[in-house]
Phi, psi and omega in degrees: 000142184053058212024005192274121214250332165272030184253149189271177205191028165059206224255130189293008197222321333210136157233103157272139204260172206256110164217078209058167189228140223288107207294315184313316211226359171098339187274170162328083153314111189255131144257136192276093156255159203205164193203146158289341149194183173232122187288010184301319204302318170216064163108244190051018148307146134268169161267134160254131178275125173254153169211168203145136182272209168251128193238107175283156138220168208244130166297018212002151160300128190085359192040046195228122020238135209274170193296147193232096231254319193182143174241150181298154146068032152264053160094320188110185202277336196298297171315318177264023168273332181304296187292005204248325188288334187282012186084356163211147213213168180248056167250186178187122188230112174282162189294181172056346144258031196203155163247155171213167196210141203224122162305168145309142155286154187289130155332318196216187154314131192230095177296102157270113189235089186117206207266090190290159197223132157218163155243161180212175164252144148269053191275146180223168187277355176218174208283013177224142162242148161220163186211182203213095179263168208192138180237110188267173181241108230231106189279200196283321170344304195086050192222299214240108164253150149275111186258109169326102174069021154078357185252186187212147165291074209262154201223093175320138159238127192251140189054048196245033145298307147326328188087126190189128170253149195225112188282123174267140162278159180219138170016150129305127169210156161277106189203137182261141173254121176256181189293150201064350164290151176253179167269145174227120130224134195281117173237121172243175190287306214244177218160103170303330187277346207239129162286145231221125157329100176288335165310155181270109185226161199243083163268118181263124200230110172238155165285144183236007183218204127234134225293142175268079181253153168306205118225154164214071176304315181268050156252132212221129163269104186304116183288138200288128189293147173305136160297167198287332195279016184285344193256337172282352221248318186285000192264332188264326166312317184286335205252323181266326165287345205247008178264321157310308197287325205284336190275354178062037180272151178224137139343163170221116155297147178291147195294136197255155186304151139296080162301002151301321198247021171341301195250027164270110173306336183200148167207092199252178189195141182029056179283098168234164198222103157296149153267148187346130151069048180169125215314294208236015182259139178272128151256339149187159227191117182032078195260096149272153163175148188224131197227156201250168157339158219321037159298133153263098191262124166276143189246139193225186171149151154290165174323146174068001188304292173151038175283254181359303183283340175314314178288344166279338153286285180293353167264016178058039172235025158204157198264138165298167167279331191193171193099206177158132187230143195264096165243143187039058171090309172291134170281108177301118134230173198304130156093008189285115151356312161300322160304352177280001176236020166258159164205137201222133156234117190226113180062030161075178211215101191264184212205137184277088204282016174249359194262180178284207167270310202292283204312332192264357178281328169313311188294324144323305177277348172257031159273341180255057205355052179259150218291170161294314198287002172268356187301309194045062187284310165261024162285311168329290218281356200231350160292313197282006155094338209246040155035214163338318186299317197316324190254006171253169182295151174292352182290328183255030189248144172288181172291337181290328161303299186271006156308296217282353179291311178312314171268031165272343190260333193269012188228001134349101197130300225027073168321130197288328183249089217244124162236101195237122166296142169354073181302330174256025161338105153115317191308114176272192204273338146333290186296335164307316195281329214260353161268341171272002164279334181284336174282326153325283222287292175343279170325312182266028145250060162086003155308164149264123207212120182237109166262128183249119188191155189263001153320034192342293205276012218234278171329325188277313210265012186266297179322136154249346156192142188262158144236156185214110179251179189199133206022062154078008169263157184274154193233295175213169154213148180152181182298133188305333175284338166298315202275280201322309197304322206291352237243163176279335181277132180232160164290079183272126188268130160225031077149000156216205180278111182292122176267197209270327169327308230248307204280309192302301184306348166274285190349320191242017147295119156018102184109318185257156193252323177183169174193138205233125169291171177207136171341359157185025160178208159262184156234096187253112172262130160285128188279211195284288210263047213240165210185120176309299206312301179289330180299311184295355151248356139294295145011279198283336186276020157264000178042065147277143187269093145306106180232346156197181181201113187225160173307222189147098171192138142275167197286335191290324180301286195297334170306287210316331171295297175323296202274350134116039193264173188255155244254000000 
């Protein structure tokens, strides 16, 4: 520097590297590595023999909606490179856009250093391709990839109508592959960081070689000195147990399962909820209620009764003030293990509409990383009913189609516990009956299903038991023929139609409030001071043909009497 020929200029080489993260503050631990020279620049590549047939996919119109490589506002490009050598990444390839090509696993451990290389042919349906190449670290499952410092390679192909091989360079990176991981590289249509060709186009991609990564074995990671806190840290450990022991202070344990209610599905028991910023106001207040085996519960309340938050609560997405709620025994909080057997469809499901029904339930189940063969998918699918529809795009779907889809994703699993917010939103009454046929055939087989909906008459007849709350409390529960039955209206049956002269002289007895003729018989409400016993001995000295007298409410009377709506 400055002709000074003697000035040290550091290491001809250094690259830093990510090695674990440092337990005081959470971050990345960097380290320096160096070499006197780096052999990639001339040569000490390997080759990986890749296999993959020759593959189309598709540009989308509009290049929407595109592969997703890294996301704005995680930290930068930095962060998530750091997090990407540690095994965990932001990436994402929809079926139908992308070709990919996959190694053996590697034998031994594999440092990769510098630029990997492959070639392939290329042909597009129009006169330019452009692609997005990507070499992942692919673990043994073949499930869990790693995109290396979070980058991609973007590659114009130009005259590629014709068919053309094209060598790609891919990024420079430092990364270790460990033994038994394979290489996946990926040329996909699409790219979030990237712009895209908006025309709709046709890429065919095969391989002509095998990928080339660098190596640099003599690049050495200089050891990193002990932090300061190795020596403080056990003295303040030593300081702080024994500041415990002496303060008679304890952990707080997680609340342990109730093995009485092992084979209860739900239980909630003195469940209150405040609202925000406030001492005495209720969203929902001593809240009890229990629901068995292969039940259908209906949740009924008016607006603001507190159903949402009840449900929002039992999916562990907001914590009670008091109380506690029990499913199979576990006391639910956010992330409790046990919500892996719940399964909710709430306010609705969105779907990617150019993929199919069957592709976004794939795509959906390998977002929550659980094995395939745990999906128990095409049992799902064959409850929710939806046959044929399964291979078209989501785009071609009614709303009823895509109700019953949504709750095909919530029934993925096939969860002991099903939860659907007004699952018939939107639904004309076909499709109403054929989503309460999908809630029955769930339940019997000894599931559970807690439906919440404004739907009354949808409910009597889906339902096997209710609960009905109302300014966030509970107002009544139990089987739905208990709560309907319980009512002031009776059935008088006289086997054939009462005329109205004859209906008006019931009317006006002692006791009755009105009476409505019906196609074989009255319909009689009775007032406070009124009595079957006694109606049915008016009844014959009018010489009406009794043949029978039973209780009479729809569930909407009874709602509307709970809840203190008008009759």
């Amino acid at each position: 520097l400055k002709d000074d020929e003697g000035a040290d200029t550091g290491p001809a080489f250094r690259v830093t590297r990510t090695g674990g993260v440092d337990s005081t503050d959470g971050r990345a631990v960097l380290s320096g590595a160096s070499a006197d020279r780096y052999p990639g620049l001339t040569g000490g590549g390997k080759d990986i023999p890749l296999t993959g047939r020759e593959q189309s996919f598709a540009n989308p119109a509009g290049a929407s909606p595109p592969a997703v490589s890294a996301l704005p506002g995680l930290g930068g490009a930095g962060g998530l490179s750091q997090l990407s050598s540690l095994g965990v990444g932001v990436s994402l390839d929809f079926p139908g856009q992308h070709a990919r090509f996959e190694s053996a696993p590697v034998a031994r451990d594999l440092r990769i250093t510098g630029s990997p290389t492959a070639t392939v042919h290329v042909r597009s349906t129009g006169d330019d391709a452009v692609l997005f190449g990507k070499v992942y670290d692919v673990g043994p499952d073949g499930r869990q990839q790693v995109l290396p410092s979070q980058l991609v390679a973007p590659l114009r192909v130009e005259g590629a109508e014709a068919g053309k091989d094209v060598t790609v360079t891919f990024p420079a990176v430092d990364h270790e592959v460990r033994q038994g991981h394979r290489l996946r590289l990926v040329l996909a249509s699409t790219d979030l960081g990237y712009a895209s060709p908006a025309a709709p186009a046709t890429y065919t991609v095969s391989l002509k070689g095998d990928l080339t990564v660098p190596t640099a074995p003599e690049v050495a990671t200089a050891a990193a000195p002990l932090p300061s806190w190795v020596w403080w840290l056990p003295a303040a450990g030593a300081v702080a147990a024994l500041a415990l022991v002496l303060t008679g202070r304890r952990r707080t344990t997680a609340t342990p399962p109730d093995p009485a209610l092992a084979g209860v599905p739900l239980q909630i028991t003195g469940l209150s909820k405040r609202y925000a910023r406030s001492a005495d106001r209720y969203a929902v207040r001593d809240l009890s209620f229990r629901v068995e085996k292969g039940q259908v519960l209906g949740l009924l309340g008016p607006n603001g009764a507190g159903k949402t938050t009840t449900l929002r609560m039992l999916m562990g997405l907001i914590k009670p003030d008091d109380g506690e709620i029990r499913v199979f025994g576990h006391a639910i909080r956010p992330g409790a293990p046990v919500l892996s057997r719940v399964g909710a469809f709430v306010e609705g499901a969105g779907f990617l509409p150019h993929l199919s029904g069957r592709e976004n339930l794939e795509l959906y189940w390998q977002a929550t990383g659980r094995p395939p063969e745990d999906s128990r998918m095409e049992e799902a699918l064959e409850i929710a009913g939806l046959g044929d529809a399964l291979a078209r795009a989501v785009r071609t779907y009614s709303q009823g189609m895509r109700q019953r889809l949504a709750i095909a994703q919530a029934m993925l699993g096939l969860p002991d516990l099903l939860i659907l917010d007004e699952p018939t939103n939107g639904l004309d009454p076909p499709q109403i009956r054929e989503m309460r046929e999908v809630m029955i055939r769930y339940a019997a087989a000894g599931r559970t299903v807690i439906v919440s909906s404004h739907l009354l008459s949808e409910v009597e007849q889906s339902c096997t038991h209710l609960v009905v709350m109302d300014r966030g409390q509970l107002v009544q529960a139990g089987p739905v023929h208990e709560i309907v039955g319980s009512g002031d209206t009776l059935l008088v049956g006289t086997g054939s139609p009462v005329d109205e002269p004859l209906a008006g002289k019931v009317a006006a007895l002692p006791g009755v409030a009105s009476a409505v003729p019906t196609d074989d018989g009255l319909l009689v409400r009775l007032d406070a001071d009124g009595s079957a016993v006694r109606l049915v001995a008016e009844l014959v000295r009018l010489d009406v043909p009794v043949a029978s007298v039973g209780p009479h409410r729809r569930l909407e009377d009874a709602f509307l009497t709970m809840i203190g709506g008008p009759a």
